[in-house]
Every structure is written in structure tokens, then in C-alpha cells.
N, C-alpha and C positions, 0 to 999 in steps of 0.2 A: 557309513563306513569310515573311519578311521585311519590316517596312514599313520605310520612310525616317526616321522617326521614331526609332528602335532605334538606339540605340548599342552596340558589343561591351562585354562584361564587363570586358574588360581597362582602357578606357578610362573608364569610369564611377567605377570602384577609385582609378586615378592622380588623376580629378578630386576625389573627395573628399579622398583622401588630399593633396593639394596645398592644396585649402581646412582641414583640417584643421592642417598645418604653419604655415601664415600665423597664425593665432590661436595656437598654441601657443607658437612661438617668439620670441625678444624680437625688437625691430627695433633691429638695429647698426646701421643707417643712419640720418647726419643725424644723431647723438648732439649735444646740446649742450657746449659746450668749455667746459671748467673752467677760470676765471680762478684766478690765482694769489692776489688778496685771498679769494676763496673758499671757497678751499684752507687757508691761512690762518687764515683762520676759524676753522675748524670744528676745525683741528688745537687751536688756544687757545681755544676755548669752556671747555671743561672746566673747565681751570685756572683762569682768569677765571671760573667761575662758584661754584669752591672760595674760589679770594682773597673777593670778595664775602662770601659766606657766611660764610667765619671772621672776615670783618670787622666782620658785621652783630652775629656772635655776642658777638663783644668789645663792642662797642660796647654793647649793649643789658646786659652786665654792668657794664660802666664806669659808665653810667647807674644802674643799679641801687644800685650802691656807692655813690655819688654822692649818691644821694635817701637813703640810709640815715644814711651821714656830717656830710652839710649838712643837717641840717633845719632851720636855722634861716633857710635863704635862701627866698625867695618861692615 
């Protein structure tokens, strides 16, 4: 006998497996849209962060040279 409360096997399966795929899978929906400064961005970050760097790097030689050469300035 059967209560009302009993749900079939089959249907218990699809339910998990259905709360299963929502957690699993990403959500395409609603994506936020990439601006094109963005984009942008992130493509010249790098390089902008190389320029920088080899600029820092000169620079703190130049200096270098500089305090070695002039000692006579303040």
C-alpha cells in the first residue's frame, strides 16, 4: 500500500538530478557586457606594465650613475 506522501523513483531521480545541474553548470544568463575600454584594457595592461618596469629599471640605473659621477653635488 502506498501513502500519498511517496513519490515514484523515477521522479525523485529527475528532481535531484535537476537540483544537481543548476549548481553544477555556469549561468549564461544575464552575463554582464564587456565595454570596449575594458577590453582595451586588459589587452594593454601587459605592455604598459613592461614599459613601466623597464622604465623604473633605467631610471634607478641613471640615478645610480649619477650619485657615482657627481659627487660633488649636494
Amino acid at each position: 500500500m502506498k501513502h500519498c506522501t511517496c513519490e515514484p523513483a523515477a521522479t525523485s531521480v529527475q528532481r535531484s538530478l535537476a537540483e544537481q545541474s543548476r549548481y553544477r553548470f555556469a549561468d549564461w544568463h544575464n552575463l554582464p557586457k564587456p565595454r570596449w575600454r575594458d577590453a582595451l584594457k586588459a589587452l594593454a595592461s601587459p605592455a604598459t606594465r613592461v614599459h613601466r618596469y623597464r622604465n623604473l629599471r633605467s631610471a634607478i640605473f641613471y640615478d645610480a650613475i649619477d650619485d657615482v659621477d657627481c659627487k660633488e653635488r649636494p
